[in-house]
N, C-alpha and C positions, 0 to 999 in steps of 0.2 A: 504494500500500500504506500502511495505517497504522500510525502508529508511537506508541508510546504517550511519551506527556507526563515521564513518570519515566523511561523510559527516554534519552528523549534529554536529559534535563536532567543523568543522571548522564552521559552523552559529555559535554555540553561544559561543565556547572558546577565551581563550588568543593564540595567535598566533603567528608565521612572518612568510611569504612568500620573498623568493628570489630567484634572477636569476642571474648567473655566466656567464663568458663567456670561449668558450673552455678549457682555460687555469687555469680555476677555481677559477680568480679573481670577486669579485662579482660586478654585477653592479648596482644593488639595493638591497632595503630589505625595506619591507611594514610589518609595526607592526598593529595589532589587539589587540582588548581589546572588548571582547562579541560579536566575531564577525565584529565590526565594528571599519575601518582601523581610526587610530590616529594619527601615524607616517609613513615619508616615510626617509629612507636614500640613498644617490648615493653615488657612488665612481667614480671621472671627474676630470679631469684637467681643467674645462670649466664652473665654476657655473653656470655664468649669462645663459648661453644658458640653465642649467638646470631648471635654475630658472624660465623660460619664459615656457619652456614645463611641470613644474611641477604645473604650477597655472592655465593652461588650462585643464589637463587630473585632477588634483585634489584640484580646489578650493577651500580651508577653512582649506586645511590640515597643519600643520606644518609642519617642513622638514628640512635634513641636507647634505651638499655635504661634504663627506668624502676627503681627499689629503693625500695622503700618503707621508711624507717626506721625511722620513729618515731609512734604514732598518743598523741593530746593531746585528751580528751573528743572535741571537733566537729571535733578538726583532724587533718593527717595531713601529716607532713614525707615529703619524699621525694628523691633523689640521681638524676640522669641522666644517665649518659654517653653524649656526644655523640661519632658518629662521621662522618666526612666521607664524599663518595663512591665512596675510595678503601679506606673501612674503616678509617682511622686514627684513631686518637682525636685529637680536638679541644678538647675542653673540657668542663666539668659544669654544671649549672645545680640548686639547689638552692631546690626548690617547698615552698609551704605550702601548703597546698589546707582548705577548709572541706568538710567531709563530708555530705552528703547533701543539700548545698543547691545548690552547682552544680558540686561536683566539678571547677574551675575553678582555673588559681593567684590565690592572692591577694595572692601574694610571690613573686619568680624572684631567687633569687642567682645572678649571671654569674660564673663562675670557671677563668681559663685553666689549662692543662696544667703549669704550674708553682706551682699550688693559691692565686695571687692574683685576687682581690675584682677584678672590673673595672664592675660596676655592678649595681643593683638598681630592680627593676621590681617595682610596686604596681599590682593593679588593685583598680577597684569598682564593684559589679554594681548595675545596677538591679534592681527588685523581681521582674521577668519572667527574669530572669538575663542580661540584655544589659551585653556591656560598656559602662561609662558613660565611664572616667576610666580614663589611666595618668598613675602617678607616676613618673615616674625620678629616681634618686638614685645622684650619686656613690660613690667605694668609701667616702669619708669618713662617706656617710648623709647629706647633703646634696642638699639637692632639687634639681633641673637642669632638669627639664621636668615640667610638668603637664599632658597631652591630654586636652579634651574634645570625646570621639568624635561627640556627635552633633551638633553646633556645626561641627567641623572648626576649632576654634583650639585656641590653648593660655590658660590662667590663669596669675593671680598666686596665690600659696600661700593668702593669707587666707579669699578669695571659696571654693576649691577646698574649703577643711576647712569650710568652712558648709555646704557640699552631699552633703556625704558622711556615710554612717552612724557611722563610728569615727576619728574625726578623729584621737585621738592615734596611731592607728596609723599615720596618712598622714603625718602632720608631719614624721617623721623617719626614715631609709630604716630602722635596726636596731629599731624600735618594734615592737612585736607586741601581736596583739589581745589584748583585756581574756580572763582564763582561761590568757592564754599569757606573760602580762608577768615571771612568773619562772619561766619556762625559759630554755631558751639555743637558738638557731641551731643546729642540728648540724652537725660538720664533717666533711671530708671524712678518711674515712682514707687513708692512704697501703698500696698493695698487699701488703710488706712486715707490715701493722698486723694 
C-alpha cells in the first residue's frame, strides 16, 4: 500500500501544527519532535481557563499562554507563561518579535517565578528567515555565548557584530533595535497589579 510522503514525514519528523483565527492571529501552535507532540503554545487573554482545558485534552504536556503587550511600529512585545507538565507555572519569558518579517523572537527574557532576570537570548535571521546567530547574555547584559548555527561553533563578540544586520542591538543583552532604543522592556506585573 502506498503511503504518501507528507504523510509519513509528519509521523516521524520535527514539526508545528497551528490554527489562526480569521484575522490571522494565531490561536495555538502544537510543537512535534519525531512525531510526537512536546509543546503546546496559546495566544488568550485568559490562562487559567486555558490552563484547565489544556490538562484535560493534553495531560503531561508542557505549555505556554502567549499575551501580547505591547505593539512598537514593526515590533510586538509579548509575556509567556510557562507551565510544566504538571500545569504548574514555571516561569515567563518575555519576546520581542519583528512583525511581518519572521514573526520570530529576536529577544527572549528568561524570568523565574520569583520575577528575576536569569538570562537573555538574541537571535538573527538570515535574509531567507533562517536562524543564523544566538546571543546569550547574562542577567547583567553581558555576552556569555555567541552561536553560529550554520558553522556549528561559537564566536568572539567582534567578528559576530560585523556579520550581523544591527550590531548595536547585539553588543549588549538590554540594547534594543534602532525605533525601539527609547522604550523600555516591559515588565512583568504581579497578579495582584
Amino acid at each position: 500500500m502506498f503511503q504518501s510522503p507528507s504523510r509519513k514525514a509528519l509521523d516521524d519528523g520535527d514539526y508545528t501544527r497551528a490554527q489562526f483565527d480569521r484575522s490571522g492571529t494565531p490561536l495555538f501552535a502544537e510543537f512535534y519532535n519525531s512525531g510526537h507532540l512536546f509543546h503546546v503554545d496559546y495566544w488568550t487573554n485568559d490562562p487559567e481557563s486555558v490552563r484547565n482545558d489544556h490538562l484535560f485534552h493534553h495531560p503531561g504536556i508542557p505549555f505556554g499562554v502567549q499575551l501580547i503587550v505591547q505593539h512598537i511600529g514593526d515590533y510586538r512585545w509579548s509575556v509567556s507563561h510557562r507551565y510544566g507538565s504538571s500545569g504548574d507555572l514555571v516561569g515567563y519569558l518575555v519576546h520581542l518579535e519583528r512583525i511581518n518579517t519572521y514573526d520570530a523572537a529576536l529577544m527572549t527574557l528568561q524570568i523565574d517565578l520569583q520575577r528575576q532576570l536569569r538570562g537573555i537570548e538574541k537571535n538573527c535571521y538570515d535574509s531567507d528567515g533562517q536562524l543564523r546567530y544566538i546571543f546569550e547574555y547574562n542577567p547583567e547584559g553581558g555576552v556569555v555565548n555567541i552561536h553560529y548555527l550554520s558553522e556549528g561553533s561559537t564566536l568572539q563578540l567582534a567578528p559576530a557584530l560585523d556579520a550581523v544586520d544591527m550590531p548595536d542591538f547585539y553588543r549588549e543583552g538590554f540594547a534594543l533595535p534602532a525605533g525601539l532604543d527609547r522604550s523600555s522592556i516591559p515588565v512583568l506585573r504581579s497578579p495582584s497589579d
